[in-house]
C-alpha positions as CSV (number, residue, x, y, z in Angstrom):
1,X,-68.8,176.1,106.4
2,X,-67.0,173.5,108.4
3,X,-65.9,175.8,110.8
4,X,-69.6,177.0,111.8
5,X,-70.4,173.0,111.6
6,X,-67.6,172.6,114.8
7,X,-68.6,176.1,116.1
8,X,-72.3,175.0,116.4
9,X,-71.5,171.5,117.2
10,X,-69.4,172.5,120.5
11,X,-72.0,175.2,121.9
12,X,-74.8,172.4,121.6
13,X,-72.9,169.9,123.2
14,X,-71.9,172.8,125.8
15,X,-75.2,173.9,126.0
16,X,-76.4,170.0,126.9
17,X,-73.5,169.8,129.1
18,X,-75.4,172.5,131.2
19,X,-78.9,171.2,130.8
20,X,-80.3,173.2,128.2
21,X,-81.1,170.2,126.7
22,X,-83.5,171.3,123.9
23,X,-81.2,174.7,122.5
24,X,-78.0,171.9,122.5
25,X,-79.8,169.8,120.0
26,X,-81.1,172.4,118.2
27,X,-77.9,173.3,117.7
28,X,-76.2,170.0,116.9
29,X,-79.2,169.4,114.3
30,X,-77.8,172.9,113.1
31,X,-74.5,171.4,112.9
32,X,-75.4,168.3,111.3
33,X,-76.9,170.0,108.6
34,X,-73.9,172.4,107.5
35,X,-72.1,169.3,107.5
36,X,-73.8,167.5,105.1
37,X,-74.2,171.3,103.1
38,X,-70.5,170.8,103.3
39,X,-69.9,167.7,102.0
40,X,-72.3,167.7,99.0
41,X,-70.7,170.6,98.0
42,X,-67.3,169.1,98.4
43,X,-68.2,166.5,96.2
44,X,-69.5,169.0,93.8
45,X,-66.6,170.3,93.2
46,X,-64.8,167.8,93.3
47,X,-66.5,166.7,90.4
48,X,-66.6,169.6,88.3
49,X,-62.9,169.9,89.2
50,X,-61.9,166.2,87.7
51,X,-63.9,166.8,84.6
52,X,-62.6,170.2,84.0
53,X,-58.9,169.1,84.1
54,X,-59.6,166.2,81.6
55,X,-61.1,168.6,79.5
56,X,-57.7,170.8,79.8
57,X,-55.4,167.9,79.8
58,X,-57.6,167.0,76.0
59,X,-57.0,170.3,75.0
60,X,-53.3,170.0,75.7
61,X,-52.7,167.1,74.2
């Protein structure tokens, strides 16, 4: 999701670059978005992924 973040992110700034001012920040509004998609579900999992190894680490122990 990242990679369609930077993808999206360097056609609108292209796209601005070259005066199509309205599609480049369409695009980097696109951008911003899938980067913050990104890293909430990063921290998602992050989460899910600490609490499921204490719950293995309990387990072993």
């Amino acid at each position: 999701m990242l990679k369609l973040a930077v993808i999206f992110l360097v056609v609108g700034l292209l796209l601005g670059a070259l005066g199509f001012g309205g599609i480049g920040g369409a695009f980097v509004g696109i951008a911003k978005i899938l980067f913050f998609i990104a890293l909430a579900l990063f921290l998602i999992f992050l989460v899910l992924g600490i609490t499921a190894g204490k719950k293995v680490k309990d387990t072993l122990d």
